[in-house]
N, C-alpha and C positions, 0 to 999 in steps of 0.2 A: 504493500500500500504506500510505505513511504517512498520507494522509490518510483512508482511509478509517478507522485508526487511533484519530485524532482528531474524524473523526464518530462512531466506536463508545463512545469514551468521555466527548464529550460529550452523550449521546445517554443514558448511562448518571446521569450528572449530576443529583439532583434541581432542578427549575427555581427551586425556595423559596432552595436555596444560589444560583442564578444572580443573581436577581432580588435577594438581598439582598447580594451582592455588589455589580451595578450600585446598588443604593442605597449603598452605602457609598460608593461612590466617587465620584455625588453629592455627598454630605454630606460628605465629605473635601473636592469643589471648594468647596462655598459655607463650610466652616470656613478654610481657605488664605484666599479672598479678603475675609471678614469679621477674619482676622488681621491680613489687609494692609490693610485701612481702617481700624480703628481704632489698629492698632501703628506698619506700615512704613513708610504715606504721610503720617502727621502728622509723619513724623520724618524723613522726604524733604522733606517742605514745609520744617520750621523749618532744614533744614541750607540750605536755595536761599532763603528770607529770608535767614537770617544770612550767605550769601554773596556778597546785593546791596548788604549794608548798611547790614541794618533793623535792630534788638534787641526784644528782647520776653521775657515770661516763658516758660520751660519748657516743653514738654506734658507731661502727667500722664496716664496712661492713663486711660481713659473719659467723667472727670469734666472733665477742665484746670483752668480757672480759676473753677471754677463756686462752686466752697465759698468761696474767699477772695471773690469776687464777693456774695457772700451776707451773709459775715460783717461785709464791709466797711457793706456799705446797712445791718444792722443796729446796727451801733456809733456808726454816724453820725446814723440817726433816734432812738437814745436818747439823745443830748445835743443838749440845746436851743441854740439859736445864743444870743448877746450879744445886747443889746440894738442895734440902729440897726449889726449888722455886716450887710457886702451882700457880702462875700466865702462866697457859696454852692455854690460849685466842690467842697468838700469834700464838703458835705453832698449835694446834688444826684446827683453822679457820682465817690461817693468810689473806684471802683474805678479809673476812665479816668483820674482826678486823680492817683492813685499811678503809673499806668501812664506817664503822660507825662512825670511829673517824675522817675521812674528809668528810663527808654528811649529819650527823645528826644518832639519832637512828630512822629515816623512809627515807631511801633513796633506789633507783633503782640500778640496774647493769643489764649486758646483757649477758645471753647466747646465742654466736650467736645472731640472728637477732630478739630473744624474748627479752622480760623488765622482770626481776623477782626484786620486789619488797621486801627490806626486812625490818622485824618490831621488835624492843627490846622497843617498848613501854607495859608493862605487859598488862593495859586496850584495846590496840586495839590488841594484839594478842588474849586476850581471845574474844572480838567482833567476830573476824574471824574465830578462833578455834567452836564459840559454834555453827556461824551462820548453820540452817539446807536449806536452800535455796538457796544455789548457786551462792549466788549473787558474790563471789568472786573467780574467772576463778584460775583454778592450770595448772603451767607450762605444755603444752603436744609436745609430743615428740613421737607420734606414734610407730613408729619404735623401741625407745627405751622400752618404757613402753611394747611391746607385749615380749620383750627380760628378763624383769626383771620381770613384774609383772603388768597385766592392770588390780589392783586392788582398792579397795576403795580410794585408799590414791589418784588414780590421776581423781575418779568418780565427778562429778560436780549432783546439782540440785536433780529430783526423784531419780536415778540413785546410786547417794550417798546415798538417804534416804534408797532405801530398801535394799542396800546390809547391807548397815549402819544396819536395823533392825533387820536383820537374824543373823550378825556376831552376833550380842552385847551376845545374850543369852550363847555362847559357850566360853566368857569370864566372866563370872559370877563369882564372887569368890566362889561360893557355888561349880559352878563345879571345879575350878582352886582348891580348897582345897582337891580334889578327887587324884590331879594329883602328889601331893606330894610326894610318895613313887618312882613314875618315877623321881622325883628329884632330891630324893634322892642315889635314884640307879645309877647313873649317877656321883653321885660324892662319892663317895663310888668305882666304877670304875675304876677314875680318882685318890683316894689318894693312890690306891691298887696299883696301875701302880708309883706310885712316890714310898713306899714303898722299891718297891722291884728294886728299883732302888739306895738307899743306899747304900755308901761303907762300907767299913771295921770301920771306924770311926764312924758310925752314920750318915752321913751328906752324900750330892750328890749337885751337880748346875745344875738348869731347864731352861731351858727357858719358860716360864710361856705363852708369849703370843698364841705361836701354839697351847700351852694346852687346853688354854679358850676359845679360838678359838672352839677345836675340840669338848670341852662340851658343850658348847653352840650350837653347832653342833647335839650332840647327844641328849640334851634336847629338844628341835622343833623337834626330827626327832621322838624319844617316844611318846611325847607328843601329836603329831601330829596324828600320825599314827600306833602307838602302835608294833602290831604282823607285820606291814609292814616296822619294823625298821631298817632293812638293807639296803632295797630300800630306803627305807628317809635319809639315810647319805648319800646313792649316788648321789641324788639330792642335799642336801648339797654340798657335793663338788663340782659340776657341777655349781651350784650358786656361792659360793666362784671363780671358773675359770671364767665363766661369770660377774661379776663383776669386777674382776682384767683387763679382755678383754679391756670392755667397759671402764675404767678407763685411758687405754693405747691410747686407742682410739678417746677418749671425743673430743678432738680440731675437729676433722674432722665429730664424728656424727651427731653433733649439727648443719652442714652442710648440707639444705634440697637434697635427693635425694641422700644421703653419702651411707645410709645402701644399696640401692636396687645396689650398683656396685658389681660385685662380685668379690672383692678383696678376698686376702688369710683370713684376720682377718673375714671381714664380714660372710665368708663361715663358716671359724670355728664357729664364734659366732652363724650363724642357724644352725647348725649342735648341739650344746650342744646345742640349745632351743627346737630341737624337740626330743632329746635322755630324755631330762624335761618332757618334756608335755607327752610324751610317755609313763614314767613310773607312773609320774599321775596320765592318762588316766584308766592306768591297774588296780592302787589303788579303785579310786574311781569307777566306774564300776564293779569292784569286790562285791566293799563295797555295795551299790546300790543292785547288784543282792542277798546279804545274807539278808540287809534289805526286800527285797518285797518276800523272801522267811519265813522270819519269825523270823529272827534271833535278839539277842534285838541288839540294840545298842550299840557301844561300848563307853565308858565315854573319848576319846580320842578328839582332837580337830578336826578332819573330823570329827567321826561320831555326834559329837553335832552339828557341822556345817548340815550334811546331816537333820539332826530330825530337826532341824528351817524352813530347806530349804524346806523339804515336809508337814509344816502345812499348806502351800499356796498354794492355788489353780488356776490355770489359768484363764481366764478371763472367758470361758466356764462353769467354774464351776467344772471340771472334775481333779483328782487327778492328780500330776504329779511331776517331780523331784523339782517343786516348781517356784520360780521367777531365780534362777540363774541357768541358763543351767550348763552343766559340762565346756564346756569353760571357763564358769563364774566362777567357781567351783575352776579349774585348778590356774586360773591366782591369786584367794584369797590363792590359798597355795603356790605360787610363790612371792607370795609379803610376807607372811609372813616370810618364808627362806630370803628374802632378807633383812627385815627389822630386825628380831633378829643376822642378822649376826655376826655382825661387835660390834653393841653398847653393849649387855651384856656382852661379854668378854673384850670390851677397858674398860667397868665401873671395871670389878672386876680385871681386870691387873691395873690397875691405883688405886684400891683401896688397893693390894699387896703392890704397891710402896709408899702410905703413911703409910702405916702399918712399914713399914721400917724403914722408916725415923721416926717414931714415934715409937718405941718400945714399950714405956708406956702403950700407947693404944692397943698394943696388948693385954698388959699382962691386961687391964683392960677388954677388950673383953672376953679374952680366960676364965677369972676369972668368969664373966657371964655365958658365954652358963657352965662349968662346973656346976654351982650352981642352974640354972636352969633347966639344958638335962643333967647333970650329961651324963653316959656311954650310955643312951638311944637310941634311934632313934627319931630327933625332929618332931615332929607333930605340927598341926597349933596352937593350944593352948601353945605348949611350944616356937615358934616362937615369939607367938605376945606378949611374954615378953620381949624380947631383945630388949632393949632399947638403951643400947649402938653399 
């Protein structure tokens, strides 16, 4: 009786009230567990840091440390350094700089609603560096990593091991010494272009950093990809654009749910990630179809990547592009362009400016590579003498 009760009167029920019901309550689960991501568990984390021992700044709901991060890099690019100072800790990484000297060198800080944990202990960064097991979680950021590069550097556990074991071979120094002459082509280039940029006097003013910038540029893109070197600068600077984006961006990515609005920046920004992966795509599938037709290899950094990638076999047994799909593929040459970006050309612009400041050391450099490479062209044997 009473159930049938309960069929009569759910039966009576319009289903527009049932149905928006179960939506509500839906949308009641996924607001509960978006509460507890961005509220409960950054405030669970930082009580089980400060319980082991660590210190670190506060969480701040949504943002953390993203503003003071922000304003810090600001404050510090508007004041020029001293002359001949080499204390650039401030200036460089004025945020981690503050953070170390009131937290200790093992203290936390917060992107947004994550903990990233930072380490200037030499023994436990190499602990962490060498660990191959995963046992220590790396910041992710979905959204952003598919944008720059969802490659080794943000893989955790098996995942890291085997991308880990295919790259390693196409960094070999046996091949790296192959790739030399692209090196050198490249800055040969580069002083040909300053050359003939001289006045009437002998002399000319550069600005040096767009330069190193743009070598360093054309070195990953040779390197990389050899006969597809025009395509690889264009990616280059797509990456360079993407970067600056995201950089502009940063307070609001770090923000779950930031990337998927289609604001003006967000569009641009998947707009140059799919014009990336695109010409990618074109590379390596090219490259791919010359390989299974017979062609060798090229000694370039794709194709030693593709020749590691195809000694592996599927789980089948049966021959195939290997363990890293081509998405897999794509995203290791995105992360590569992102990671030689920036740092070889800030080393050798910064290495210019104590050459400056140090003349001596020029003339004690310049004095070397002559007596050693004399008018030659350096090779690695005549490299691994330079000692100063």
């Amino acid at each position: 009786m009473v159930l049938a009760t309960l069929l009569a009167t759910a039966t009576s029920v319009p289903w527009s009230l049932l149905l928006g019901g179960l939506l509500g309550l839906v949308l009641l689960g996924k607001f509960i567990r978006l509460v507890d991501q961005l509220w409960w568990m950054p405030r669970r984390i930082e009580r089980t840091l400060r319980a082991q021992g660590l210190r670190g700044t506060s969480c701040r709901f949504l943002i953390g440390d993203i503003k003071d991060y922000s304003r810090l890099i600001k404050e510090a690019s508007s004041r020029p350094l001293p002359l001949r100072c080499h204390d650039i800790r401030p200036r460089a990484a004025p945020f981690t700089y503050n953070l170390v000297r009131e937290h200790g060198r093992a203290s936390f800080s917060w992107l947004g609603p994550y903990p990233k944990v930072t380490l200037m202990d030499p023994e436990l960064t190499r602990e962490v560096k060498s660990n191959k097991f995963g046992h220590f979680e790396k910041l992710k950021f979905p959204a952003l990593s598919k944008l720059l590069g969802d490659g080794v550097a943000s893989h955790e556990g098996e995942k890291w091991v085997k991308h880990r074991r295919i790259l390693n071979p196409a960094f070999h120094l046996e091949k790296l010494k192959h790739m030399l002459p692209v090196f050198s082509a490249c800055c040969e280039d580069m002083v040909s272009r300053w050359v003939e940029s001289l006045g009437t006097d002998g002399s000319c003013e550069l600005d040096v950093w767009p330069e190193l910038q743009a070598l360093s540029g054309d070195v990953i893109s040779r390197a990389a990809f050899s006969s597809s070197y025009l395509e690889g600068r264009r990616i280059f600077q797509l990456q360079v654009e993407q970067a600056e984006s995201i950089m502009r961006n940063i307070q609001k990515i770090v923000i779950p749910g930031y990337m998927f609005l289609p604001t003006r920046s967000n569009r641009k920004m998947h707009q140059v990630n799919k014009e990336i992966e695109s010409i990618l795509q074109g590379i390596i599938e090219k490259r791919i179809q010359e390989i299974k037709e017979g062609e060798s290899t090229k000694n370039d950094l794709l194709g030693l990547l593709l020749e590691s990638n195809m000694r592996y076999k599927d789980e089948n047994g049966r021959s195939s592009t290997g363990m890293m799909t081509i998405e897999d593929i794509i995203a290791e040459c995105k992360l590569l362009y992102f990671a030689g970006m920036h740092t070889t050309s800030a080393l050798l612009t910064w290495t210019m400016v104590l050459l400056s400041m140090h003349p001596e050391w020029q003339d004690r450099a310049r004095q070397e590579v002559l007596s050693s490479v004399g008018k030659n062209k350096p090779d690695y044997g005549g490299l691994s003498r330079l000692k100063i």
